[in-house]
mmCIF file of the N, C-alpha and C atoms, coordinates in Angstrom:
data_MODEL
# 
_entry.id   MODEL 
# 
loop_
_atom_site.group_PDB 
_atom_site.id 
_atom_site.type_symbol 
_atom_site.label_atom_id 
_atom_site.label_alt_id 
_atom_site.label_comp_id 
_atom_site.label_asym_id 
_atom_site.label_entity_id 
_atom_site.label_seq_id 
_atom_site.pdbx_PDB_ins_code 
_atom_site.Cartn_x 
_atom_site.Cartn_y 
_atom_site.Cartn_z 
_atom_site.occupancy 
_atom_site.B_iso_or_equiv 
_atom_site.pdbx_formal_charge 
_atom_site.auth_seq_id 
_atom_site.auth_comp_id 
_atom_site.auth_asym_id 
_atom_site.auth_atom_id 
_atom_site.pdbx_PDB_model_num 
ATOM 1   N N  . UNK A 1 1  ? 24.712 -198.505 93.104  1.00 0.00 ? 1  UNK A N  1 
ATOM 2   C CA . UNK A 1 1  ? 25.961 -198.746 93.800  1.00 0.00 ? 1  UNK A CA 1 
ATOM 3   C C  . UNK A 1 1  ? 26.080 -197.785 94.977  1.00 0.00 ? 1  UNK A C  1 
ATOM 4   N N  . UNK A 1 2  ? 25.763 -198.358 96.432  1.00 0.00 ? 2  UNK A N  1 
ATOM 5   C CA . UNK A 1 2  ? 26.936 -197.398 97.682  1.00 0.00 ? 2  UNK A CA 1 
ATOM 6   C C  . UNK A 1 2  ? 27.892 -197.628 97.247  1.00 0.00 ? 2  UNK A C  1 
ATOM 7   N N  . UNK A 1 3  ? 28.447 -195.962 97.621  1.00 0.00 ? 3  UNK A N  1 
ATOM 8   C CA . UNK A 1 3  ? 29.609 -195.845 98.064  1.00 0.00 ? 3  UNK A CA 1 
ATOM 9   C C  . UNK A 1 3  ? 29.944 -195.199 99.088  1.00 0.00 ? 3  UNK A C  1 
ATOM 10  N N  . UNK A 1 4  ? 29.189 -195.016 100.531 1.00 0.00 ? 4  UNK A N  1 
ATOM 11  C CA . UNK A 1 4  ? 29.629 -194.899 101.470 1.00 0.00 ? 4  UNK A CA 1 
ATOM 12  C C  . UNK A 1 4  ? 29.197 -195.439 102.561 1.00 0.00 ? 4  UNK A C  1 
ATOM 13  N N  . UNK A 1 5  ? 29.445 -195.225 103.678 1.00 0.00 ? 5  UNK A N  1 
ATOM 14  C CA . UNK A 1 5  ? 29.350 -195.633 104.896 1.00 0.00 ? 5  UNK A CA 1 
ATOM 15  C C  . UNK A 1 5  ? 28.612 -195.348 106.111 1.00 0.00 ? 5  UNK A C  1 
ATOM 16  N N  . UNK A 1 6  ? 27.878 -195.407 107.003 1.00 0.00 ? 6  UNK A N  1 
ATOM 17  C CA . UNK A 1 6  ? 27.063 -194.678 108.259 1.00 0.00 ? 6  UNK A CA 1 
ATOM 18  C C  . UNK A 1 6  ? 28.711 -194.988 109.075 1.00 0.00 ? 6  UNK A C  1 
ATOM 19  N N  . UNK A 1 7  ? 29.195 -193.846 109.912 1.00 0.00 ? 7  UNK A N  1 
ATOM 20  C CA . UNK A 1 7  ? 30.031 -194.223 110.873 1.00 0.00 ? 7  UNK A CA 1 
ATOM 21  C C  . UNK A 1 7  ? 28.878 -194.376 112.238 1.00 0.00 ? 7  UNK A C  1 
ATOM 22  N N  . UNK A 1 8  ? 29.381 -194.617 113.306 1.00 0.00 ? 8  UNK A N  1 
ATOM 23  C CA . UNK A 1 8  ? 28.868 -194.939 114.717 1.00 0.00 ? 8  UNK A CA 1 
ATOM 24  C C  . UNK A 1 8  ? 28.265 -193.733 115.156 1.00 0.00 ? 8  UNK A C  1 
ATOM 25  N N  . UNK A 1 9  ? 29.100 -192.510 114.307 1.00 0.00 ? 9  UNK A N  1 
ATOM 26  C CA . UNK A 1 9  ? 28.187 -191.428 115.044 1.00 0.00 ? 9  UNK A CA 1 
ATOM 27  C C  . UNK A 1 9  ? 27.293 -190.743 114.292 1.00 0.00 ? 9  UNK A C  1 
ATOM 28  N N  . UNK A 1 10 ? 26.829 -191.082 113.103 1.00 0.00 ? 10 UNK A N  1 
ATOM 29  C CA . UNK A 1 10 ? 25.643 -190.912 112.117 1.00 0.00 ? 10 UNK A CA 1 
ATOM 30  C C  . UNK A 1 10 ? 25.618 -190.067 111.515 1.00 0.00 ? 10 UNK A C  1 
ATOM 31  N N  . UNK A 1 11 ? 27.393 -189.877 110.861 1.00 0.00 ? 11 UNK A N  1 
ATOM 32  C CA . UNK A 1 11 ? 28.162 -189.573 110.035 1.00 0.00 ? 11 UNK A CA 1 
ATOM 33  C C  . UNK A 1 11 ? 28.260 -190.007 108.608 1.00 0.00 ? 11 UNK A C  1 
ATOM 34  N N  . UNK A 1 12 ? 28.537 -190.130 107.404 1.00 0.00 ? 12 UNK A N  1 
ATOM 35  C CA . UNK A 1 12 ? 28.581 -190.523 106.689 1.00 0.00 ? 12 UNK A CA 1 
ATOM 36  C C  . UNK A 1 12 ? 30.468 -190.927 105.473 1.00 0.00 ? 12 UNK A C  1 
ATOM 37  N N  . UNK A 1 13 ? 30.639 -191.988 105.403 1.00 0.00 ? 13 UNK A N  1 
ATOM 38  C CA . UNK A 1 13 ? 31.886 -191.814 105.241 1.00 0.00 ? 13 UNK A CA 1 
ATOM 39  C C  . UNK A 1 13 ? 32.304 -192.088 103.637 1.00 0.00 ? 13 UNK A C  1 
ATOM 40  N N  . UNK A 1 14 ? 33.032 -191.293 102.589 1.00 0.00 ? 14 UNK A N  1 
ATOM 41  C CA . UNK A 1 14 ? 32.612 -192.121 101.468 1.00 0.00 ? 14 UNK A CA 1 
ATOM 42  C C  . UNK A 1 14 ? 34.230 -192.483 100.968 1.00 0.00 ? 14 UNK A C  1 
ATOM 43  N N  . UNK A 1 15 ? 33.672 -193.315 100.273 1.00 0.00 ? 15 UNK A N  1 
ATOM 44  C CA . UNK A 1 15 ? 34.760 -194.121 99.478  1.00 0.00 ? 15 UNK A CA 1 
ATOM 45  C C  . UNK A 1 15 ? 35.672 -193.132 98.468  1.00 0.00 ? 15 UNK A C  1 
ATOM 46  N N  . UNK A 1 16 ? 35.290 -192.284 97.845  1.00 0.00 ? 16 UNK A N  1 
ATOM 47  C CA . UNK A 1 16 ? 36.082 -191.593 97.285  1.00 0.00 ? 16 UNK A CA 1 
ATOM 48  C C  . UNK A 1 16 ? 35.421 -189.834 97.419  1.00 0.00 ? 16 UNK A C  1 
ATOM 49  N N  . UNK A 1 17 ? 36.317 -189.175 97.197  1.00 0.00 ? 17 UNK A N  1 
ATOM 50  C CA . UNK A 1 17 ? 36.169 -187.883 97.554  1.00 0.00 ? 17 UNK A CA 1 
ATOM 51  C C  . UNK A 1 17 ? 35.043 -187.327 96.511  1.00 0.00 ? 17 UNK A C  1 
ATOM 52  N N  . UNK A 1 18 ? 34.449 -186.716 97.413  1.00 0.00 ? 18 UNK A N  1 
ATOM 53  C CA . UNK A 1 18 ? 33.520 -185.542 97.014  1.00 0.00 ? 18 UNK A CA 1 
ATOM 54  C C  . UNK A 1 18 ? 34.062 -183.869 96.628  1.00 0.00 ? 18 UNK A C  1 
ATOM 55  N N  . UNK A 1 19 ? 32.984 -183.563 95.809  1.00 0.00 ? 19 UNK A N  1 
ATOM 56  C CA . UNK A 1 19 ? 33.351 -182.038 94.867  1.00 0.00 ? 19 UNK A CA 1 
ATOM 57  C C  . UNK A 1 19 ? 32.490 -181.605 95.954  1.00 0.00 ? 19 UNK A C  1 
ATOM 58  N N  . UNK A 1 20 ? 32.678 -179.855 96.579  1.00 0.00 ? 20 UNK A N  1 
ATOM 59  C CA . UNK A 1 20 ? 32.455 -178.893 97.300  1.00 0.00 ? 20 UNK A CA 1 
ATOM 60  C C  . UNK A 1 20 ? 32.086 -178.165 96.090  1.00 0.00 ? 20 UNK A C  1 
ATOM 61  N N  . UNK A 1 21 ? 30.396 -177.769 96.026  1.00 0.00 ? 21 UNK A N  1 
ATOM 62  C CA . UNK A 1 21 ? 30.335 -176.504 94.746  1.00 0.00 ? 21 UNK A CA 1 
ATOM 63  C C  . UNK A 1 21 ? 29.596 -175.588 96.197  1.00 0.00 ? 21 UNK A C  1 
ATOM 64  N N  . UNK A 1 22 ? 30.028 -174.193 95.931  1.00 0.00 ? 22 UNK A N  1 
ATOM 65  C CA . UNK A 1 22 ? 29.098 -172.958 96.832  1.00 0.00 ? 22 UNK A CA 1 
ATOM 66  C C  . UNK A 1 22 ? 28.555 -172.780 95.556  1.00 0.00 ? 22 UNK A C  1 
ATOM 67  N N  . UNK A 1 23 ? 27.327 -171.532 96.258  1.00 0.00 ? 23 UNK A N  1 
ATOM 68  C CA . UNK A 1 23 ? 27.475 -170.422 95.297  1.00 0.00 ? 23 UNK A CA 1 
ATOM 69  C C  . UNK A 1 23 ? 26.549 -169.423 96.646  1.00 0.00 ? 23 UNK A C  1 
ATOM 70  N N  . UNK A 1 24 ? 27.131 -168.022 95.960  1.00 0.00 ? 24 UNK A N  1 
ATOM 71  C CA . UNK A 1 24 ? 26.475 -166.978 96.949  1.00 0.00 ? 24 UNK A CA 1 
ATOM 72  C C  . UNK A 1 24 ? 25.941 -165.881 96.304  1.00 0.00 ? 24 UNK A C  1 
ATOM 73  N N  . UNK A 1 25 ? 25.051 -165.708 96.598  1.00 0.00 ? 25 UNK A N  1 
ATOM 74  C CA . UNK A 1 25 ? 24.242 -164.218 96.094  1.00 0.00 ? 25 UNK A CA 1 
ATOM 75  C C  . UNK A 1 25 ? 23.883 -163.469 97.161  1.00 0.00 ? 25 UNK A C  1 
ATOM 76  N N  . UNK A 1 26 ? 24.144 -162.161 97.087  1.00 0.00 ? 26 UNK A N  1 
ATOM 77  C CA . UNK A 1 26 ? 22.976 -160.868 97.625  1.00 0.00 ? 26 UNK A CA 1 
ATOM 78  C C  . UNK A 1 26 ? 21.758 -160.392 97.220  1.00 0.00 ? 26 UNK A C  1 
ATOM 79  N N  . UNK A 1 27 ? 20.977 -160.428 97.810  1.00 0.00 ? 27 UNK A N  1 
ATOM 80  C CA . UNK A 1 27 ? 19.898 -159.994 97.086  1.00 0.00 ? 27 UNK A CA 1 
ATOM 81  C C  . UNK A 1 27 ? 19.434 -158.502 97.844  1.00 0.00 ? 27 UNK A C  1 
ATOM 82  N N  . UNK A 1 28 ? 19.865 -157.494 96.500  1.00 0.00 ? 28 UNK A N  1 
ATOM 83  C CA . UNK A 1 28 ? 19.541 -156.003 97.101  1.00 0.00 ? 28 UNK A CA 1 
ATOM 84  C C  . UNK A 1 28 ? 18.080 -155.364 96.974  1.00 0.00 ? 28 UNK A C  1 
ATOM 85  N N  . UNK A 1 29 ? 17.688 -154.444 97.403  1.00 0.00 ? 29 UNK A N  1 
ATOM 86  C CA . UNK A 1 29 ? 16.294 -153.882 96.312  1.00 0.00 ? 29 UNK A CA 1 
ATOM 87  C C  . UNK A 1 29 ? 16.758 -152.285 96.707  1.00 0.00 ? 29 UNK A C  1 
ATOM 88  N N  . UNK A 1 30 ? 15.944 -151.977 96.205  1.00 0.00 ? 30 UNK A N  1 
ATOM 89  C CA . UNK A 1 30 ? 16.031 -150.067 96.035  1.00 0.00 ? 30 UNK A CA 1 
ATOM 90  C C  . UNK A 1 30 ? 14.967 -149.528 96.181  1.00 0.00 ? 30 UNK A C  1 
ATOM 91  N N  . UNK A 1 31 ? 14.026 -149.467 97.431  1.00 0.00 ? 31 UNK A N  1 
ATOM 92  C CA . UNK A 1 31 ? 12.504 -148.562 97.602  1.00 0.00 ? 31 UNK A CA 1 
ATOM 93  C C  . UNK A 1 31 ? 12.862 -146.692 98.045  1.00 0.00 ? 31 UNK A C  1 
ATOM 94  N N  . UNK A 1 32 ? 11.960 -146.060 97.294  1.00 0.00 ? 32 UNK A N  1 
ATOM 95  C CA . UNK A 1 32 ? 12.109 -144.498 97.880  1.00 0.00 ? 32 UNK A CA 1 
ATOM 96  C C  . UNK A 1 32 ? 13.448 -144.177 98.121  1.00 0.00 ? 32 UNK A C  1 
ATOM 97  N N  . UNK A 1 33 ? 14.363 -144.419 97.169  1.00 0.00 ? 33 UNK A N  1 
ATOM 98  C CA . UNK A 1 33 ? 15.911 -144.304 97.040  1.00 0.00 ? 33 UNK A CA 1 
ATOM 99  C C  . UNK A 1 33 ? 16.768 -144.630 98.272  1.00 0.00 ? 33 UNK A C  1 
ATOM 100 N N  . UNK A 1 34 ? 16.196 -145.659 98.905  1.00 0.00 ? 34 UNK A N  1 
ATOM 101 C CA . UNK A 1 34 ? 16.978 -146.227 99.945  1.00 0.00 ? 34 UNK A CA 1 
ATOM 102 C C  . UNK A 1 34 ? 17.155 -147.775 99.630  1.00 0.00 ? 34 UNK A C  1 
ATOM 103 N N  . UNK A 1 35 ? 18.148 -148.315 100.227 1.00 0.00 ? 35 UNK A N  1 
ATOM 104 C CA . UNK A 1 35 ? 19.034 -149.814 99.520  1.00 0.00 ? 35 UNK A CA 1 
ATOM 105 C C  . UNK A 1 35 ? 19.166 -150.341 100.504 1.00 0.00 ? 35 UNK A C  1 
ATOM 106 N N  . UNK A 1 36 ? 18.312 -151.393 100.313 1.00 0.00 ? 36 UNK A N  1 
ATOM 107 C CA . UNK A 1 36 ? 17.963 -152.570 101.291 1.00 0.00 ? 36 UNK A CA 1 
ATOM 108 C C  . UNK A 1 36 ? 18.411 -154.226 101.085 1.00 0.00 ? 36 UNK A C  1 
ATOM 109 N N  . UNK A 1 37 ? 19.661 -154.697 102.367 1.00 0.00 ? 37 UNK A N  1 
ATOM 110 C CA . UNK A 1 37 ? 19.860 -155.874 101.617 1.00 0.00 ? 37 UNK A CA 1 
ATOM 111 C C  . UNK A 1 37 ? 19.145 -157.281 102.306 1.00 0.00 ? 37 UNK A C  1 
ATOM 112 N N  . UNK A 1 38 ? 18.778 -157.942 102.006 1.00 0.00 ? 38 UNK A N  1 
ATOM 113 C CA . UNK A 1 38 ? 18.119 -159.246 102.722 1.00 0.00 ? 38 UNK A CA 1 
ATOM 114 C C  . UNK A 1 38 ? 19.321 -160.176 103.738 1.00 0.00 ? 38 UNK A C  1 
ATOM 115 N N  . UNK A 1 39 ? 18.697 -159.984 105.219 1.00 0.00 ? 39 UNK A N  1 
ATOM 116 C CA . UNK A 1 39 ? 19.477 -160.298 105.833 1.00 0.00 ? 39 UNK A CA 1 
ATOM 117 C C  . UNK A 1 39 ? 18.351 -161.539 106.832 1.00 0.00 ? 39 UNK A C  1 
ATOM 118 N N  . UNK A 1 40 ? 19.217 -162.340 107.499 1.00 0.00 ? 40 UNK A N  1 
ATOM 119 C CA . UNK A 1 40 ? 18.603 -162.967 108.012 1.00 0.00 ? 40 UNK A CA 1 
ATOM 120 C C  . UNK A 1 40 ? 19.474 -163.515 109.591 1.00 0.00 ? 40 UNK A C  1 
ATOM 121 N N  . UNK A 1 41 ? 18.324 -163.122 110.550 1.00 0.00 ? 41 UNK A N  1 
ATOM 122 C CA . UNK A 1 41 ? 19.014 -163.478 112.026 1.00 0.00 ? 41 UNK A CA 1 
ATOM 123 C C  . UNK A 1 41 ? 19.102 -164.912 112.587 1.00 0.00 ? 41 UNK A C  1 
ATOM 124 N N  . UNK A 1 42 ? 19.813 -165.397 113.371 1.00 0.00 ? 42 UNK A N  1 
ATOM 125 C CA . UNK A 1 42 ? 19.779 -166.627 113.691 1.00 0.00 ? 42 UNK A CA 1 
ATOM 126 C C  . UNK A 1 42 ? 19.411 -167.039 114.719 1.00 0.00 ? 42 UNK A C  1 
ATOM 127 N N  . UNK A 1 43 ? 18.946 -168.111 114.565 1.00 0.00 ? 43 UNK A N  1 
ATOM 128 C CA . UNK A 1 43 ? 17.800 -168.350 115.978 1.00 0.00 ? 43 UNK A CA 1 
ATOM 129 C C  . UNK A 1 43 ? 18.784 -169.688 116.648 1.00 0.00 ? 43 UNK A C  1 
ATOM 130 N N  . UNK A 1 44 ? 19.641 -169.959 116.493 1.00 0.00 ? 44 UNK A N  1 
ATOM 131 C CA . UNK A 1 44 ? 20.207 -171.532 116.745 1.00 0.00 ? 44 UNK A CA 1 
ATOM 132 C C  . UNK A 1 44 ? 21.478 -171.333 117.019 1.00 0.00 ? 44 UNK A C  1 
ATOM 133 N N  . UNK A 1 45 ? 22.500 -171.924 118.036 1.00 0.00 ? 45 UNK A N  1 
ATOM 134 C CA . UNK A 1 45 ? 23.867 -171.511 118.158 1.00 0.00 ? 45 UNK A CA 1 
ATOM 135 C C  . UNK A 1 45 ? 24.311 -172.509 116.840 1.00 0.00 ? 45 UNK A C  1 
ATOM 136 N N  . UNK A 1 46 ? 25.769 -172.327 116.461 1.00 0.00 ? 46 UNK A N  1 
ATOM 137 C CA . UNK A 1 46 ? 26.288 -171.344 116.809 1.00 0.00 ? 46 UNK A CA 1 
ATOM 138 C C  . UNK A 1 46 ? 25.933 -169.918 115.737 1.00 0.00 ? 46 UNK A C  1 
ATOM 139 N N  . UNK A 1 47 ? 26.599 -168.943 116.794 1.00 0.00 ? 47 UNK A N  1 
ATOM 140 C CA . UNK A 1 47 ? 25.942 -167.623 116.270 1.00 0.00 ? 47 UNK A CA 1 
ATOM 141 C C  . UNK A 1 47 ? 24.715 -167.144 116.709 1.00 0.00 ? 47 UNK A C  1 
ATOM 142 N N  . UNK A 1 48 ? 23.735 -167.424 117.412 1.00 0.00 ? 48 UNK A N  1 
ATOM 143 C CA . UNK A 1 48 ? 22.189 -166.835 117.558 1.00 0.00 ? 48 UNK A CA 1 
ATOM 144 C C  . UNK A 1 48 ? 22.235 -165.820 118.172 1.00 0.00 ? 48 UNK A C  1 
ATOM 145 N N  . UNK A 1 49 ? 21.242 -165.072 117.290 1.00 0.00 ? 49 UNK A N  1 
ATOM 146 C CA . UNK A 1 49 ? 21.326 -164.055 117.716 1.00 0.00 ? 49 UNK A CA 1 
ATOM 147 C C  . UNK A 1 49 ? 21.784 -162.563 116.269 1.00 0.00 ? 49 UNK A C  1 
ATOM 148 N N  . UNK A 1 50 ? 23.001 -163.118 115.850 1.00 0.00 ? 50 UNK A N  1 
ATOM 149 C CA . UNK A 1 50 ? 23.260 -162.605 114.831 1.00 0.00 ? 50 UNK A CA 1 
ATOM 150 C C  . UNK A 1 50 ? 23.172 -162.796 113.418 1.00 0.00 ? 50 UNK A C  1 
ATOM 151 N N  . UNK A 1 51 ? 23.016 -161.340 112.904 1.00 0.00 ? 51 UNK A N  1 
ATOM 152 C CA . UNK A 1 51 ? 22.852 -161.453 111.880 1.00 0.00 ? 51 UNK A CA 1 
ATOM 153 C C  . UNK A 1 51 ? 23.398 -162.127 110.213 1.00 0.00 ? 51 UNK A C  1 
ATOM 154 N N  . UNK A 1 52 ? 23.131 -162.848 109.089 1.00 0.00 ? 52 UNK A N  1 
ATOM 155 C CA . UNK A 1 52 ? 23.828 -163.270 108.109 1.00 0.00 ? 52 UNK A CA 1 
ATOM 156 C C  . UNK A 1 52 ? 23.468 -162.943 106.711 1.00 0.00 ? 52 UNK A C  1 
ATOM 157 N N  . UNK A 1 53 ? 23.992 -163.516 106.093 1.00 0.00 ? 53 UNK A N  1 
ATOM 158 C CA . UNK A 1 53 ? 23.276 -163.271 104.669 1.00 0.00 ? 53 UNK A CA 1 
ATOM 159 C C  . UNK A 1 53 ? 22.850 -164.487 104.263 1.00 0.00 ? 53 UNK A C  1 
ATOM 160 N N  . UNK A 1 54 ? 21.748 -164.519 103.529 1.00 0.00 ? 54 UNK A N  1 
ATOM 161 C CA . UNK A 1 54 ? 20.972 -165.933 103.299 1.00 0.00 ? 54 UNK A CA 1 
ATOM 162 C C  . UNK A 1 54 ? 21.833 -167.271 102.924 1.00 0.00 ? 54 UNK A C  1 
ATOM 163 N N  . UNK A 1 55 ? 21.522 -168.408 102.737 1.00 0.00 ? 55 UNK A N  1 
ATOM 164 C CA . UNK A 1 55 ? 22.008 -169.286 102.117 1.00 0.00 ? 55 UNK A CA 1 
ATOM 165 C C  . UNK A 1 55 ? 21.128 -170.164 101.201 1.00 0.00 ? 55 UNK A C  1 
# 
């Protein structure tokens, strides 16, 4: 069964609402007693240039 739609601008449209789940983690480490967190820069607007935390 569809239940949604292509709009004109190649969008998608649906018939009944959708659930939003996140979830977010940090990922730290600890070398030679210094604390390092995983970061990642962006190469693409918007934002490029700066830095984020993973997804």
């Amino acid at each position: 069964m569809i239940d949604y739609t292509k709009t004109s601008d190649g969008l998608y449209a649906y018939q009944y609402p959708r659930a939003s789940v996140t979830a977010d983690a940090v990922l730290f480490a600890k070398k030679d007693g210094q604390i390092y967190v995983l970061l990642i820069q962006r190469g693409n607007e918007p934002y490029k240039g700066c830095f984020w935390l993973t997804q």
